[in-house]
C-alpha positions as CSV (number, residue, x, y, z in Angstrom):
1,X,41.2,100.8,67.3
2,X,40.5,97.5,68.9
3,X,43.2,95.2,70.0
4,X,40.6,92.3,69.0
5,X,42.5,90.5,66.4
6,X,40.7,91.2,62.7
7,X,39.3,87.8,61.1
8,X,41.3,87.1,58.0
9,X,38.1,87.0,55.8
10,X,35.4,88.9,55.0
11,X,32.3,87.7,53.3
12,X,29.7,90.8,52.2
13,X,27.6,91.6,49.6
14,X,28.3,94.3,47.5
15,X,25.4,97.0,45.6
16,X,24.4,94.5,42.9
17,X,23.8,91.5,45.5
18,X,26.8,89.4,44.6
19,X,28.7,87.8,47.3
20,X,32.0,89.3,47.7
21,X,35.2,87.9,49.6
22,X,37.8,90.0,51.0
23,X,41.0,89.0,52.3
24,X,43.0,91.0,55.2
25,X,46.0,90.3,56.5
26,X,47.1,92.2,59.9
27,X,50.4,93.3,60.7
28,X,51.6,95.2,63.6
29,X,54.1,98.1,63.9
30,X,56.9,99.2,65.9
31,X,54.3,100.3,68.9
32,X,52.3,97.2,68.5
33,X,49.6,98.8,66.8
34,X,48.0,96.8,64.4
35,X,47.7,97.6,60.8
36,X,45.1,95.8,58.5
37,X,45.1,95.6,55.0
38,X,41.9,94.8,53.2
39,X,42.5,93.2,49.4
40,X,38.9,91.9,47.6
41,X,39.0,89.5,45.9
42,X,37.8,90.1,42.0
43,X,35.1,86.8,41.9
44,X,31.5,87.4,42.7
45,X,30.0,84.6,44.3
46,X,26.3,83.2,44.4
47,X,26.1,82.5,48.3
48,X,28.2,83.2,51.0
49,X,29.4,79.3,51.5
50,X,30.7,79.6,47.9
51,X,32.8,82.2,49.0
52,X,33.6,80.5,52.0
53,X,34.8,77.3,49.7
54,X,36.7,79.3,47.7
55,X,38.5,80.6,50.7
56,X,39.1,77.3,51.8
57,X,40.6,76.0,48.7
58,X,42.6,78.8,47.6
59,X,43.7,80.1,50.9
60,X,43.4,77.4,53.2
61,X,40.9,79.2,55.3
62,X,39.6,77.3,58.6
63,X,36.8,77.4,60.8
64,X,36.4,80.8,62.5
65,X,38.2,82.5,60.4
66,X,35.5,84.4,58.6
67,X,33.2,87.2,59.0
68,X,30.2,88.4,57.4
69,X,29.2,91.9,56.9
């Protein structure tokens, strides 16, 4: 695994073509290995900068924070 640090949020769309957002938080363990946990979010979204407002709001996401899949 990569020691690039994981952007916190995912934007993708999913088999029906909804817009999905998933947050992942990153933790490292005793080696310094990081360990990522991925949690998505139940809404479906129309676009992705729906999801990215929701992100905003609701987690306080920031610029550079996302990526899309």
């Amino acid at each position: 695994m990569s020691k690039t640090p994981v952007r916190p949020f995912l934007i993708a769309k999913d088999a029906e073509g909804a817009v999905r957002l998933t947050v992942r938080e990153t933790r490292y363990n005793s080696q310094n290995y990081p360990l990522v946990t991925s949690t998505m979010h139940e809404d479906r979204f129309k676009t992705a900068t729906a999801a990215r407002a929701f992100a905003k709001e609701h987690f306080g996401a920031e610029v550079g924070q996302f990526a899309n899949k």
